[in-house]
C-alpha positions in Angstrom: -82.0 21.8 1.1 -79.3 24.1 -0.6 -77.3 22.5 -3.9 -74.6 22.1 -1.0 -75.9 19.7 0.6 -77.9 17.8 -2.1 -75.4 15.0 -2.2 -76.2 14.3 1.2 -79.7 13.8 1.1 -78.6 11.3 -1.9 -76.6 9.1 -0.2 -78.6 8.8 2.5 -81.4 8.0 0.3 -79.1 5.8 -1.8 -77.5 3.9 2.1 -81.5 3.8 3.1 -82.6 1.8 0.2 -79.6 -0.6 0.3 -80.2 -2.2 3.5 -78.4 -5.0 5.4 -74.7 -5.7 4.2 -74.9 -3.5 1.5 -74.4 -0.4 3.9 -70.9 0.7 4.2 -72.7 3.9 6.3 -75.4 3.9 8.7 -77.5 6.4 9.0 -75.8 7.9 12.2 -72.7 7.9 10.4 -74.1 9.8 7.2 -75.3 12.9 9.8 -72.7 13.1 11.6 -69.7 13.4 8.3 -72.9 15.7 7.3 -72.9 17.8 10.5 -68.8 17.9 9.7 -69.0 19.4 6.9 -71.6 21.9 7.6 -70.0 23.1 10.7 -67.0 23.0 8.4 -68.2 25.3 5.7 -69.7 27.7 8.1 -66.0 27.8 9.6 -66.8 26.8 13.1 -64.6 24.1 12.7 -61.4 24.9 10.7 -60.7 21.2 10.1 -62.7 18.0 10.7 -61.5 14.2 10.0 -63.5 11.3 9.5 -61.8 8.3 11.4 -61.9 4.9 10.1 -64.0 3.0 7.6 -66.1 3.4 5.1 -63.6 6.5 4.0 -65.0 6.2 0.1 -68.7 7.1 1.0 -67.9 9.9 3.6 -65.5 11.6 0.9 -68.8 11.1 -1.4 -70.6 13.6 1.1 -67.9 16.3 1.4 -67.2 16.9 -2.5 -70.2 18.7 -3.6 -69.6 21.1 -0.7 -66.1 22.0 -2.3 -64.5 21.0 0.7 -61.2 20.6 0.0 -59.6 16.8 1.7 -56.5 14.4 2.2 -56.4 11.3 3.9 -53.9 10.8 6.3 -52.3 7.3 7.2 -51.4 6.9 10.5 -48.9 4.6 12.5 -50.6 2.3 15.3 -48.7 0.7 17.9 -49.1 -2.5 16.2 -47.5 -1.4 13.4 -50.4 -1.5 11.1 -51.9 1.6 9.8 -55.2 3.5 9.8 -56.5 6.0 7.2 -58.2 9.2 8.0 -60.2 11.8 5.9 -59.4 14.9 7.2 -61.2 18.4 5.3 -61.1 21.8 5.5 -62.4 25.3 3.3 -58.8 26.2 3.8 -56.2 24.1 2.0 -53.4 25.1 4.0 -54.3 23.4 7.3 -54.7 20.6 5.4 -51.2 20.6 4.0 -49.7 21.5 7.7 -52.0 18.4 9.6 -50.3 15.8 7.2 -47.1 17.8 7.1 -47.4 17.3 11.0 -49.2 13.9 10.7 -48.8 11.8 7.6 -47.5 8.0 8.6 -46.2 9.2 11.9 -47.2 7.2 14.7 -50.8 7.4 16.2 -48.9 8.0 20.0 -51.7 10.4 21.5 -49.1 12.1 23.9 -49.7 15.7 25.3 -47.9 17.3 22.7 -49.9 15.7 19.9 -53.8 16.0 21.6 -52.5 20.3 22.1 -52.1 20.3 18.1 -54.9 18.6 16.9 -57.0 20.2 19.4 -56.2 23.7 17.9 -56.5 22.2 14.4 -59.7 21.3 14.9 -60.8 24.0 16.8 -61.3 22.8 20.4 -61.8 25.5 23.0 -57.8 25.0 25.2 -59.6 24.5 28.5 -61.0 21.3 27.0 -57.9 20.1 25.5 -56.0 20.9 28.7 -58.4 19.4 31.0 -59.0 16.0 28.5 -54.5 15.7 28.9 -54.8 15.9 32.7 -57.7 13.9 33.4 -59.3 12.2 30.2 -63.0 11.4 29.6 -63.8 11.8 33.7 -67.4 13.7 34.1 -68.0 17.4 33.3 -71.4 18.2 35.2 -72.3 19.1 31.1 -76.0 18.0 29.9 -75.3 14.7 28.1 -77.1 15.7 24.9 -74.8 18.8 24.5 -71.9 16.8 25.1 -73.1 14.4 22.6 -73.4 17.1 19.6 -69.8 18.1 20.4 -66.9 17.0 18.7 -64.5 17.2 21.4 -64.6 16.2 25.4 -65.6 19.3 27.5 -63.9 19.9 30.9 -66.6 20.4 33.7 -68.8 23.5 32.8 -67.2 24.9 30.3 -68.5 27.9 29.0 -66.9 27.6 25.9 -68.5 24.4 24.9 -72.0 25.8 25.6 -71.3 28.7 23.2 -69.8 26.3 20.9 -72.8 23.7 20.9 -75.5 26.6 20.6 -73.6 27.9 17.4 -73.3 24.3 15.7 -77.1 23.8 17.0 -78.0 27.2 15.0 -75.9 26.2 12.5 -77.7 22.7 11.8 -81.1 23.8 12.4 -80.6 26.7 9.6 -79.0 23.9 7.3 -81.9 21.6 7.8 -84.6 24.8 7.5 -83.6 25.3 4.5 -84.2 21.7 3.1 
């Protein structure tokens, strides 16, 4: 594994050996922030975010990287507020997504799914067809679905280039452990 990615394997040794309550990660959770940040670092994804809890040990597994991060809060309709890790190599989209984003209300309107789906790199197809018709079926193999980070509209060739980069992405990361 490359001095990268050390802290990763750390963690997850460190959440493994915790057991019961004491996880604030599973184990799922701890590859996929790691899958973020690789696909990150290798630029296939401009910006990724990290939705929810356990915020503290996911920011754990993107500093060694040099990743640079924010969290953003955002409004829900209750009026209470959730806090998101959101990272990128490039500082400036991480300025402009809490420019854009930063305790505005979490309204998911069409407007609002378009920008996050270019900040986050989603092919437009995808983001146009999740606005019009949502998480309806897409004929796409479930387990390359599954190892995407967005919803893919039916067939899309874009997604299957997409998931065979990350997939040679990951593999090489994990080779080289």
């Amino acid at each position: 594994m490359g001095p990268e990615f050390k802290k990763i394997e750390r963690v997850m040794l460190r959440q493994d050996k915790e057991g019961g309550a004491e996880k604030e990660l599973t184990l799922e959770q701890i590859k996929e922030v790691g899958d973020l940040v690789k696909l990150t670092q290798a630029g296939l994804k401009p910006l990724s975010r990290w939705e929810g809890k356990n915020l503290k040990k996911a920011q754990e597994l993107i500093e060694e990287p040099n990743l640079e991060s924010a969290h953003v809060n955002r409004i829900l309709e209750d009026g209470s507020s959730v806090k998101d890790l959101i990272f990128s190599k490039e500082k400036q989209l991480i300025e402009s997504y809490a420019r854009e984003f930063e305790g505005k209300p979490l309204k998911k309107d069409e407007e609002e799914i378009r920008k996050e789906g270019e900040y986050f790199g989603y092919p437009k197809c995808c983001v146009e067809y999740f606005i019009e018709h949502g998480y309806n079926e897409n004929n796409l193999d479930s387990e390359i679905q599954s190892q995407l980070f967005h919803w893919a509209c039916p067939d899309c060739k874009e997604s299957k280039k997409l998931h065979e980069q990350y997939r040679q992405i990951l593999e090489k990361t994990e080779r080289a452990g």
